[in-house]
C-alpha positions in Angstrom: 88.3 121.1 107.6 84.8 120.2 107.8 83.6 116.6 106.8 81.8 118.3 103.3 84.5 120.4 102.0 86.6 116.7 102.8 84.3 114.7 100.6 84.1 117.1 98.1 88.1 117.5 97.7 87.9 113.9 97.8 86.1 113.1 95.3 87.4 115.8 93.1 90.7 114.8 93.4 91.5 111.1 94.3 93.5 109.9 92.0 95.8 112.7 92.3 95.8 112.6 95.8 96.6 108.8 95.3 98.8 108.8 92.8 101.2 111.6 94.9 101.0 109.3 98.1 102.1 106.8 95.8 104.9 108.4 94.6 106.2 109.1 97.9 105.8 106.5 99.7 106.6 103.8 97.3 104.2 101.3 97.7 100.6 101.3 97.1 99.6 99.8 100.6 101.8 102.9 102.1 99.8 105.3 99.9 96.5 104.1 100.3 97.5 103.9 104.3 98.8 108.0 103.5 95.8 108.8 102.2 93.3 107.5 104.8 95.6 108.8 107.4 95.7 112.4 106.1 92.3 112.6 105.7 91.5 111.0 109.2 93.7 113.7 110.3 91.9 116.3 109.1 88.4 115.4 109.8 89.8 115.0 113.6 91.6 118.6 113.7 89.6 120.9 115.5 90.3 123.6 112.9 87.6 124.5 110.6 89.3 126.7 108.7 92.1 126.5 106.4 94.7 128.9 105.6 95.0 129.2 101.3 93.9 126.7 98.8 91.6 124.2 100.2 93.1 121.6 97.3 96.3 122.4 97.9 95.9 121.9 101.7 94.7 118.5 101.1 97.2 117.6 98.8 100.5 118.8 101.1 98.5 116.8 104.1 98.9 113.7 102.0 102.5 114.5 100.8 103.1 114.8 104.4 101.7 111.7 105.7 103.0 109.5 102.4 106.6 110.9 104.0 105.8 109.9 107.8 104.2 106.3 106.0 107.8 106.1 104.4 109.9 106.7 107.2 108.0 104.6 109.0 108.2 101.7 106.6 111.1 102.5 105.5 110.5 101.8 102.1 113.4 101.4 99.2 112.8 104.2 96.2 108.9 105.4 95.3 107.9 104.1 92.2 104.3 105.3 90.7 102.6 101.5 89.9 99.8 101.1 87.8 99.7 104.5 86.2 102.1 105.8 83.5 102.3 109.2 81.6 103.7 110.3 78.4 104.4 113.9 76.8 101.3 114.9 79.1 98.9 112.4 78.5 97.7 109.7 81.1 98.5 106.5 80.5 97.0 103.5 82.5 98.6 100.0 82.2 95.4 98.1 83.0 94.4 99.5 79.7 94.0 96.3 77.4 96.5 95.6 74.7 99.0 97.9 76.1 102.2 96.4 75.3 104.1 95.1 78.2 107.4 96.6 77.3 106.1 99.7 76.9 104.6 100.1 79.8 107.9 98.8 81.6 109.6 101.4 80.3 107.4 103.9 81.0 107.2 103.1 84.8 111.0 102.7 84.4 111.1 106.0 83.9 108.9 107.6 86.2 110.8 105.6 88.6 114.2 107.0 87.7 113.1 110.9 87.9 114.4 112.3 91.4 111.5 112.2 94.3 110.4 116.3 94.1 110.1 115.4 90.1 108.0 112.5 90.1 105.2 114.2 93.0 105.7 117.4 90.2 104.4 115.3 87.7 101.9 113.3 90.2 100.5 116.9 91.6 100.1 118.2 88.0 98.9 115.3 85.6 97.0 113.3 88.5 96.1 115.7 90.5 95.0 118.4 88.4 97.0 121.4 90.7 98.2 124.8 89.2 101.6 125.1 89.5 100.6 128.0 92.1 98.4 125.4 94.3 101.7 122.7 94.3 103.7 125.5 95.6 101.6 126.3 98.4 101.2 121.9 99.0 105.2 121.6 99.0 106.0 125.0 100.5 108.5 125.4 97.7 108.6 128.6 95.3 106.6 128.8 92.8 109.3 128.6 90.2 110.9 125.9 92.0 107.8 123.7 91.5 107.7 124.8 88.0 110.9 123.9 87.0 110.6 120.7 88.8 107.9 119.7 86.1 109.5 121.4 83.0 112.4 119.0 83.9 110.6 115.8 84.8 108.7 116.3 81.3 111.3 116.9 79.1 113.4 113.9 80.9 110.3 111.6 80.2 110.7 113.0 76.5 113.6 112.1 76.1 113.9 109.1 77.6 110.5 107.7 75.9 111.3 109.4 72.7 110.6 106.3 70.2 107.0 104.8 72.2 104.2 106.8 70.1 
């Protein structure tokens, strides 16, 4: 991938990109190394071309490299820090007067969704990817993907029902 269409993929989608590392690799030092490395990765590949979706290339060489950071690392559970959702909307808990609890139990249960749920949720809300482009990143059907999200969703739902 040239260094351009990098930047631009980047740029476009960092926080989804960050927030899936995240997810799978539990830790924010892990994702931030996942990121770098995936990236670092691809500017070094001698390939300039890329097979499908340029995003969703991107995107599975992070979820790739945030599962080599945690096997290397070894880290206990993934939990998405510092970000939250609810019923679809984005949520950030360095937003002042958010109440404390609240956010807990938001995080709480983001953190208690199975691993291919919570990097559903991080591919679609943070990321911004169509449910066709988070196939292609995970290599999963496309109605695998989607059902992962439906459930994560309506899991949050219920499990936050009560916050608004």
């Amino acid at each position: 991938m040239d260094r351009l269409t990098l930047e631009k993929l980047y740029l476009r989608h960092r926080q989804g990109l960050f927030t899936l590392a995240l997810a799978v690799a539990g830790g924010r030092s892990a994702a931030e190394d996942a990121v770098q490395e995936a990236c670092a990765r691809l500017l070094a590949s001698p390939r300039d071309a890329v097979d499908g979706d340029p995003a969703a290339y991107l995107f599975a060489a992070v979820r790739n490299a945030a599962v080599d950071q945690r096997r290397r690392r070894s880290a206990a559970g993934a939990a998405l820090a510092g970000a939250s959702i609810y019923n679809g909307r984005r949520l950030s808990t360095d937003e002042p007067g958010r109440d404390a609890e609240v956010d807990g139990r938001i995080r709480a249960a983001l953190a208690a969704l199975p691993e291919e749920q919570r990097e559903a949720v991080s591919m679609r809300i943070y990321g911004g990817l169509t449910f066709e482009q988070m196939a292609a990143a995970t290599g999963e059907p496309l109605s695998t993907v989607a059902s992962r999200y439906r459930r994560a969703i309506e899991r949050l739902r219920d499990e936050l029902r009560g916050l608004e």
